[in-house]
C-alpha positions, 0 to 999 in steps of 0.5 A: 512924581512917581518912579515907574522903574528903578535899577535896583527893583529891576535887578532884584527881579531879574529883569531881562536885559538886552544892548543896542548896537551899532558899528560903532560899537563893533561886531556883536560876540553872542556868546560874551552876552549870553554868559553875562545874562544878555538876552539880545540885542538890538542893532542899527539897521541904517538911516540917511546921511543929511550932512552928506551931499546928495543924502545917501541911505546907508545901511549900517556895515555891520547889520548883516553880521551882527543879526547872524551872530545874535542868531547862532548864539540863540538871543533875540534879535532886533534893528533900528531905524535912524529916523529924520524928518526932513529925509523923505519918509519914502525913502527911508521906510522903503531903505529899512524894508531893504535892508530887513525883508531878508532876516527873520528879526524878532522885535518888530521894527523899531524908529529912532526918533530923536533927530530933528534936523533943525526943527524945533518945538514950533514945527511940530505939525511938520515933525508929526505929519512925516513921522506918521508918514514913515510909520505908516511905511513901515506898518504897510512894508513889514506888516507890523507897528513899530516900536518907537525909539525916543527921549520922554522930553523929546517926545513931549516937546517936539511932538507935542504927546499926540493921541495916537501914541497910545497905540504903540510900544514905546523904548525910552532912553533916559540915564539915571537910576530910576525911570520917571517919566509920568505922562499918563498916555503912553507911560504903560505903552513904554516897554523897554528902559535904555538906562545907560550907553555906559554898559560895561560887558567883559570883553567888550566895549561899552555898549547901551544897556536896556531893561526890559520892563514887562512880563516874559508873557509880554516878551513873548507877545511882542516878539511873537512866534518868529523867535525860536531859540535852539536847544542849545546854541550853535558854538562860535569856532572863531569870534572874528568871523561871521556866524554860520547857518547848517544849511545848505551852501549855495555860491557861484564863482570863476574860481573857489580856494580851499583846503579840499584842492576844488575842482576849479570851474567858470561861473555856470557850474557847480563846484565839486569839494573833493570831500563830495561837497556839492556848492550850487551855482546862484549868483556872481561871487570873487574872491577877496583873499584865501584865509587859510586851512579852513575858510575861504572868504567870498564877497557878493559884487555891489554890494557889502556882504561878505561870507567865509566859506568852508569845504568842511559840511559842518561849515555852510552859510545860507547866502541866499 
């Protein structure tokens, strides 16, 4: 059997690296992954809950933070689908379009296929018809293909190595020191290596270590033109909260605290800061708590987006 990648081949050639997240793990700390040589991350976007009545789609509570902090700190960005067979691929291919349309993610969009809602090898017909369905979504909503998430025994036993997975990029997971799986269809399709859900980072938890196995050419040709790294990367003034876009602000309130004594006003005004910061009036905000000198923090009704707010002009988020 030939061994495609090793660990130790792969160190030797410095090949780039980058972690997958959950809120399992926690927020992602940009910084800490750039100092350590990470050059970005992947992160959960959502998926459906089949062991909850009703089967709700839920988006992973951290997606939101965590892409904006992997793009302060000028890494490469990400997200995931969990995918399952048996969830409706409408449902879910138009969940994930929700929950991504508004950022401007790197990677293309990536299907974790490695659930199977009690199918087995004997329903593979049924399991390849709604993985196609849901990557046919997913091509018509994000204008991209996918990347697709999975296990090489997996994808040899409950999809039986289908034709048309030579057409797209694979991410494998398989811990060991070496990577070996030797199916000819799709082994030069395999892109990215999850080697370990051990990675042991300074700082963090463990998280899920992942090599990337091409070129940067090849880097470069997957991401395409929406990464741009900044010349330098924008300092995170406090790690525990969200990352900040230099943009402009624009919020509505009945009410906003804050170190700069604001003009308080009803919800179809501006807001004036006493330094002439101007915050336009967009869409319905209350006010969660009053955190102190420096930031105020905000939350979006019905929704799960949370932004900290500053009077100062070199704090604004972008929240529309």
């Amino acid at each position: 059997m030939k061994f495609l990648y090793t660990i130790a081949e792969l160190k030797t050639t410095n090949a780039p690296q980058f972690v997958d997240y959950s809120h399992w793990q926690g927020k992602v700390n940009g910084d800490k992954l750039r100092n350590n040589n990470i050059r970005g991350a992947i992160v959960k976007a959502g998926e459906v809950w089949m062991n909850v009545s009703g089967k709700p789609a839920i988006k992973d509570n951290l997606h939101d933070w965590n892409i904006n902090e992997l793009k302060r700190a000028g890494l490469i960005t990400g997200s995931y689908y969990y995918w399952h067979p048996k969830a409706g691929a409408s449902k879910q291919y138009n969940h994930y379009w929700e929950i991504s349309k508004n950022f401007k993610i790197d990677f293309p969009p990536i299907l974790d296929v490695e659930e199977f809602d009690g199918y087995n090898s004997a329903n593979k017909v049924e399991v390849e018809r709604q993985l196609l369905a849901m990557i046919w979504g997913i091509e018509k909503l994000f204008k991209r293909k996918p990347i697709i998430y999975t296990r090489s025994n997996l994808w040899g036993s409950m999809l039986g190595n289908p034709d048309w997975g030579k057409d797209y990029l694979f991410w494998f997971a398989q811990y060991n020191l070496r990577m070996d799986y030797p199916n000819s269809k799709i082994s030069n399709n395999v892109i990215i290596w999850q080697y370990t859900d051990r990675l042991n980072i300074p700082g963090l938890t463990k998280i899920d270590g992942d090599y990337w196995l091409k070129d940067e050419q090849a880097l470069k040709d997957v991401i395409g033109n929406s990464y741009q790294p900044p010349i330098s990367p924008t300092p995170n003034p406090n790690p525990n909260i969200p990352p900040f876009e230099y943009v402009k602000l624009k919020v509505i309130c009945s009410a906003l605290l804050g170190r700069s004594q604001p003009i308080y006003i009803n919800s179809t005004k501006a807001i004036y800061f006493k330094n002439g910061q101007i915050l336009d009036i967009v869409q319905p905000v209350e006010i969660v708590l009053n955190s102190g000198i420096n930031f105020i923090k905000v939350k979006i009704p019905n929704t799960e987006k949370i932004y900290w707010v500053s009077s100062s002009p070199s704090y604004v988020k972008k929240i529309v």
